[in-house]
C-alpha positions as CSV (number, residue, x, y, z in Angstrom):
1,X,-60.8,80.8,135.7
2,X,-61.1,83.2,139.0
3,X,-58.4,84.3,141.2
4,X,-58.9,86.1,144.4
5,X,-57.5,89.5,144.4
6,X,-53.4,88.6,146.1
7,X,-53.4,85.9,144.0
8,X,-54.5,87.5,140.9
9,X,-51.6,90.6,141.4
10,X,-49.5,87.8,142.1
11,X,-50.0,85.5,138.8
12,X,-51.8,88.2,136.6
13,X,-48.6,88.7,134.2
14,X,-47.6,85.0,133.7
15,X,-51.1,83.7,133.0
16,X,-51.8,86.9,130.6
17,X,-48.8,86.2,128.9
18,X,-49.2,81.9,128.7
19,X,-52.6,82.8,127.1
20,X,-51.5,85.2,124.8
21,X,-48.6,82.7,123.6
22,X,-51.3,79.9,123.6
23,X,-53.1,82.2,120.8
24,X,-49.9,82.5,119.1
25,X,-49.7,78.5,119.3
26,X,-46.2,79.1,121.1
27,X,-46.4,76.3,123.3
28,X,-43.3,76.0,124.6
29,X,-43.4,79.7,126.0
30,X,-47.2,79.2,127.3
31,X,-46.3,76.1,129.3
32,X,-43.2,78.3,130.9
33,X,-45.6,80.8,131.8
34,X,-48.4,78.4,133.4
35,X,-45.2,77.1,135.4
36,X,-44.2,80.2,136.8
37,X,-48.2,81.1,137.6
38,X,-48.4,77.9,139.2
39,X,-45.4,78.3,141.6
40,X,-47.7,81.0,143.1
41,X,-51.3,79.7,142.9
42,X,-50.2,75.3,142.6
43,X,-53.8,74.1,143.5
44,X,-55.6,76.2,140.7
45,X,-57.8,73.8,139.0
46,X,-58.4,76.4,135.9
47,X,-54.4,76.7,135.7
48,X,-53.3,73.0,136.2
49,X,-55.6,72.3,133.0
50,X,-54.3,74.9,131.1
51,X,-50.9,74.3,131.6
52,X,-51.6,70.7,131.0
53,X,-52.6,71.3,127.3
54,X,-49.9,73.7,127.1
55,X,-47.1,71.4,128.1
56,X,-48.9,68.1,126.3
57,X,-48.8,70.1,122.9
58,X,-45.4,71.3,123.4
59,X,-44.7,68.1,123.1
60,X,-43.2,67.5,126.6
61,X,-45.0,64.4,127.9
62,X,-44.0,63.2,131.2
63,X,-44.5,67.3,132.5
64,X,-47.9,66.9,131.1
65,X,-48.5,63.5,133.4
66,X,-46.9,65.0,136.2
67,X,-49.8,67.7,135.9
68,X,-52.6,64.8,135.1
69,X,-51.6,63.2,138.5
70,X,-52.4,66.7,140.4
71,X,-55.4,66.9,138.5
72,X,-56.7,63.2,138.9
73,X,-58.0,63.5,142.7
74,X,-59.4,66.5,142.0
75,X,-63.1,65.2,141.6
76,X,-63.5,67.4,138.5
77,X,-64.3,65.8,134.9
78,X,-60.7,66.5,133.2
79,X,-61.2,64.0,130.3
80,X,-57.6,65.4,129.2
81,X,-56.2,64.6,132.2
82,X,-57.6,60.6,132.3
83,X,-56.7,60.7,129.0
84,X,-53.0,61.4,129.6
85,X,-52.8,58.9,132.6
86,X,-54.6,56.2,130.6
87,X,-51.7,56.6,127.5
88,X,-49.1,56.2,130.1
89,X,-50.5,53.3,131.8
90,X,-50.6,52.0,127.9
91,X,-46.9,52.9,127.8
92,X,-46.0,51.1,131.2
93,X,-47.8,47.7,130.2
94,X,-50.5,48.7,132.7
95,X,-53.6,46.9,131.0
96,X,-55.6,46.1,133.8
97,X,-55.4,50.0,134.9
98,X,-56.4,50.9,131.5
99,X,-59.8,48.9,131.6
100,X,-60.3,50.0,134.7
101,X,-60.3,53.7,133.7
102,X,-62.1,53.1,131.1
103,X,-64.7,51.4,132.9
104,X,-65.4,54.5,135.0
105,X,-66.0,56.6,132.3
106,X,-65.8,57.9,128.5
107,X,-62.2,59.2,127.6
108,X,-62.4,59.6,124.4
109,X,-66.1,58.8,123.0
110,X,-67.1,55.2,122.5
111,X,-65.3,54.3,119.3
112,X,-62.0,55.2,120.8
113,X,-62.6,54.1,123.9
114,X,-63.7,50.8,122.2
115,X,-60.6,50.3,120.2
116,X,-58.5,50.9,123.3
117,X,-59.9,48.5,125.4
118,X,-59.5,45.7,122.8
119,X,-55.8,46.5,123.0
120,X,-55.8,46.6,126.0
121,X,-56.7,43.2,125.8
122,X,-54.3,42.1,123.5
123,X,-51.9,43.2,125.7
124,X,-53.0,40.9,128.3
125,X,-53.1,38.4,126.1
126,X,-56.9,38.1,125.7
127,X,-56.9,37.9,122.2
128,X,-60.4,36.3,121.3
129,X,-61.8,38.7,123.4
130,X,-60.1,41.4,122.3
131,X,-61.0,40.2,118.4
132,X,-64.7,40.3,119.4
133,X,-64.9,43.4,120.9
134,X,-62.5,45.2,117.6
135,X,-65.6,43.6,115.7
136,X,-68.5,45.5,118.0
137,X,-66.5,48.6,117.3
138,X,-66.8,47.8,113.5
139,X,-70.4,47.5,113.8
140,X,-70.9,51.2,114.5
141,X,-71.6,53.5,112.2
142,X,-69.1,55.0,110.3
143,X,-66.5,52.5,111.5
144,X,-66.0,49.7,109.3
145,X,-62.9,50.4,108.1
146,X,-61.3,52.2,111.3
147,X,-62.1,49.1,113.4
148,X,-61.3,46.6,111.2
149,X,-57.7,48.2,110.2
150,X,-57.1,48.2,113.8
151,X,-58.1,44.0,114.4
152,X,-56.1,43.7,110.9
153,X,-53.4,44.6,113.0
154,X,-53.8,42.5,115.9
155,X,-53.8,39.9,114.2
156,X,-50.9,40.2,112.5
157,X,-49.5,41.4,115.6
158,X,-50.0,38.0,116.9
159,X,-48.5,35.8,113.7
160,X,-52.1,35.5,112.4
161,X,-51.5,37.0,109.0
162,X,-53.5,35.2,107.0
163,X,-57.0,36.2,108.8
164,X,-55.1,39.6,108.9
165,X,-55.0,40.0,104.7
166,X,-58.9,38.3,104.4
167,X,-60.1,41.8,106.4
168,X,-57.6,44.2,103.6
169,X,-59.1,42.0,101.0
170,X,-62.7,41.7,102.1
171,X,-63.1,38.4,102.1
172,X,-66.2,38.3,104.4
173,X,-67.1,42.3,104.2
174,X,-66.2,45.2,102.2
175,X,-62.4,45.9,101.9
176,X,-60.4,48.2,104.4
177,X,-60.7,51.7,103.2
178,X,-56.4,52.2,103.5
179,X,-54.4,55.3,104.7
180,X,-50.8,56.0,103.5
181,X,-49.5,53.9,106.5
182,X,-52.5,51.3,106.1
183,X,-51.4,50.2,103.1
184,X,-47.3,49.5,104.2
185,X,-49.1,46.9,107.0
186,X,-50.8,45.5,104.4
187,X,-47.4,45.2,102.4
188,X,-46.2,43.6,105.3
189,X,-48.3,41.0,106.1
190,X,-48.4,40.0,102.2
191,X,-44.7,39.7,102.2
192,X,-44.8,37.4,105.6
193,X,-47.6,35.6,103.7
194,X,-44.5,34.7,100.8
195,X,-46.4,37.5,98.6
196,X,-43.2,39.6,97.5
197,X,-44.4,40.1,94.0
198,X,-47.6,40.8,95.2
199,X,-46.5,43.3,97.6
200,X,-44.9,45.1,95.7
201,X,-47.4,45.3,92.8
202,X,-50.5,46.8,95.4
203,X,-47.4,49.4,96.8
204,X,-47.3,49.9,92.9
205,X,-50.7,50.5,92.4
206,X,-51.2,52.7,95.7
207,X,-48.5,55.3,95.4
208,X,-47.0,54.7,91.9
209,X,-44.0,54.0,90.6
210,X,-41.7,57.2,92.1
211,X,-44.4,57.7,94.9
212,X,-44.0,58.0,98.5
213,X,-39.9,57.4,99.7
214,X,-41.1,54.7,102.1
215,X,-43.0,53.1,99.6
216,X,-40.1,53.2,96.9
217,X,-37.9,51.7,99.4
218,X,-40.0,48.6,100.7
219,X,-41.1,48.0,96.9
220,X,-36.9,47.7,96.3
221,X,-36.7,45.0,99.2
222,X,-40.0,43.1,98.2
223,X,-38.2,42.8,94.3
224,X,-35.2,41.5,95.9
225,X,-36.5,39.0,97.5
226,X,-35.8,40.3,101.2
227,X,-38.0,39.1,104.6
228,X,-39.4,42.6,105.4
229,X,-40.8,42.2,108.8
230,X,-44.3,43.4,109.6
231,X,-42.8,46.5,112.4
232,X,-46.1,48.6,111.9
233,X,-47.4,47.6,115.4
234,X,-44.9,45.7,117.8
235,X,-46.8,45.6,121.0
236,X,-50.6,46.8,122.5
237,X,-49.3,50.1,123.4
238,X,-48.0,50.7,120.2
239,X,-51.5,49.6,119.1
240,X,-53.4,52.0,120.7
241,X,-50.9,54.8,119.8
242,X,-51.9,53.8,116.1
243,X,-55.7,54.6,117.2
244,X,-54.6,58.1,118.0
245,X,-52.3,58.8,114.9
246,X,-55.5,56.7,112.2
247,X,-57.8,59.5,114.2
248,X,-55.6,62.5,113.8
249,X,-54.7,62.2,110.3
250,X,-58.1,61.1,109.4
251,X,-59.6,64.5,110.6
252,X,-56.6,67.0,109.5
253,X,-57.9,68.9,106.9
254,X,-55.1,72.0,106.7
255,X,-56.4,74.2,109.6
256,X,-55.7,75.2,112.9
257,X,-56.5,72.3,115.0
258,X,-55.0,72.3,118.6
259,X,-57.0,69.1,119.5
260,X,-55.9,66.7,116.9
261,X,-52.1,67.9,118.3
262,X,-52.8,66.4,121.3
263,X,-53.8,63.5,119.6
264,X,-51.0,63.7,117.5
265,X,-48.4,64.1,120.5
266,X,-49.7,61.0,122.2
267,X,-49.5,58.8,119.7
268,X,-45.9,60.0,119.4
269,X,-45.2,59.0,122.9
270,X,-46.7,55.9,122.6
271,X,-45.2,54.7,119.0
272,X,-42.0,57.0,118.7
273,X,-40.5,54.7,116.0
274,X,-43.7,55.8,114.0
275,X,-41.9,58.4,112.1
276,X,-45.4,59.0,110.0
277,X,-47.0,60.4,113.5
278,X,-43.7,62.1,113.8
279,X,-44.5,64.2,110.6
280,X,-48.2,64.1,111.2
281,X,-47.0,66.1,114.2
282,X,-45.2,68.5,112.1
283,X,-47.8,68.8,109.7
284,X,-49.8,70.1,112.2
285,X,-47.7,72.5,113.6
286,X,-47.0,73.9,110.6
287,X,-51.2,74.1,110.0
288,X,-51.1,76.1,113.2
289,X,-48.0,78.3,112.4
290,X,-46.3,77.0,115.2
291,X,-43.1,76.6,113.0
292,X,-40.0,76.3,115.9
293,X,-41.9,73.3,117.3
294,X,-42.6,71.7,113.7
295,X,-38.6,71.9,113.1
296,X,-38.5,70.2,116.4
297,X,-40.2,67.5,115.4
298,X,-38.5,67.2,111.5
299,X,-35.8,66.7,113.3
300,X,-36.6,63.8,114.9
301,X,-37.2,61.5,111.5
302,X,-34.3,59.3,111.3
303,X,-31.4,60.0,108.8
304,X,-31.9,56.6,108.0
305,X,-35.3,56.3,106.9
306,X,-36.8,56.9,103.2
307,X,-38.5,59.9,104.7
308,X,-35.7,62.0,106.3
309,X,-35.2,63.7,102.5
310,X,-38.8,65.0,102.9
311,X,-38.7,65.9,106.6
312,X,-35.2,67.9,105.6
313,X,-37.5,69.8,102.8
């Protein structure tokens, strides 16, 4: 971006020194610096979006929306900044404002932008309509198994779990191709459908015997017989924050990757009980070397669940 010439002597230091911590990935310290530059130059478009990414991937939210809302009446295409307001209106229960956004324009290209209007839809309770438009998104290239994981989980979001297991399975397509996480909802839904032994058995098959610590532990409470609830998605917003964490970890692939953090970060504030975004976070701030922030977020997997051993490692 340009400055005039008082402005520039004013802001050089702190916006030279924000950009050289946002090469560094220090993200904390950039967004400090874009602060103190703003104080003296507050209506700088090029700054405001800076600092937006800055303070988004450092993991402070709500500092990032505070930003978005400067941006938004700006007239200039920000797709960060809709994007931003659009996950908080998720967060808020604001479906009608969702649609509406994304009515006016792409946020996130059409697949995403698909999936989150069908939960925004399920959110107000549109459910048929929302099921149809989950099935256009499946109908897109390349997105068989991303759309139809996401209506698997509608559907058992609303009680329908049976319809829910027929999409894992394949009964009227080819199976759901299954993450790490995919494959716990579909434990879940087969243990609400009285499938313990069954449950346990595909856990079994996916991750083995002394596999993953989450999948250890559900396996012990599927052999004893216990009700494990399906908790994978417990509302729309916590729908559409699954979106962003299947898209993230589907496109890590160990390097640097400030984009998918942002990703990664609002899926987090959308689903913070998803303690696999939580590491997905730290994953990729390790990737970017960005390791004070990736402790950060270690930190925040629960003592009490079966993957606070590997977040302490």
């Amino acid at each position: 971006c340009c400055f005039s010439p008082a402005v520039s002597q004013n802001i050089s230091g702190a916006y030279l020194a924000a950009r050289q911590a946002v090469v560094h990935h220090d993200y904390k310290i950039a967004a400090e610096y874009y602060a103190r530059a703003l104080v003296q130059a507050p209506g700088n478009i090029g700054l405001l979006s800076q600092a937006l990414s800055a303070f988004l991937a450092a993991g402070e939210f709500n500092k990032a929306l505070s930003i978005a809302n400067l941006l938004e009446p700006s007239g200039n295409d920000l797709p960060l900044a809709n994007f931003v307001i659009l996950t908080a209106d998720f967060k808020s229960g604001q479906y009608e404002q969702v649609l509406a956004r994304l009515s006016v324009g792409s946020v996130a290209g059409p697949a995403i932008d698909g999936l989150f209007e069908a939960w925004a839809l399920m959110g107000l309770g549109k459910v048929e309509t929302a099921l149809v438009k989950f099935d256009d998104i499946a109908a897109m290239d390349g997105t068989h198994s991303f759309a139809s994981y996401q209506k698997a989980l509608a559907l058992a979001l609303v009680g329908d779990f049976e319809s829910a297991e027929e999409l894992f399975a394949g009964a009227q397509k080819s199976p759901i191709s299954v993450n790490a996480r995919g494959s716990f909802a579909r434990a879940q839904i087969l243990g609400q459908l009285d499938q313990n032994a069954k449950a346990s058995a595909y856990l079994g098959k996916m991750h083995g015997v002394q596999g993953d610590p989450q999948s250890v532990a559900m396996q012990a409470r599927f052999d004893a017989g216990a009700n494990v609830e399906f908790d994978i998605v417990t509302s729309a917003a916590v729908g559409a924050g699954e979106v962003l964490f299947s898209f993230a970890e589907a496109l890590r692939d160990g390097k640097a990757q400030d984009g998918l953090l942002l990703y990664a970060r609002m899926a987090n504030y959308l689903a913070p009980r998803n303690v696999d975004a939580v590491l997905l976070t730290a994953h990729l701030l390790e990737d970017l070397g960005s390791y004070d922030l990736a402790n950060e977020a270690y930190n925040k997997v629960p003592r009490s669940h079966p993957n606070f051993v590997t977040a302490e490692l």
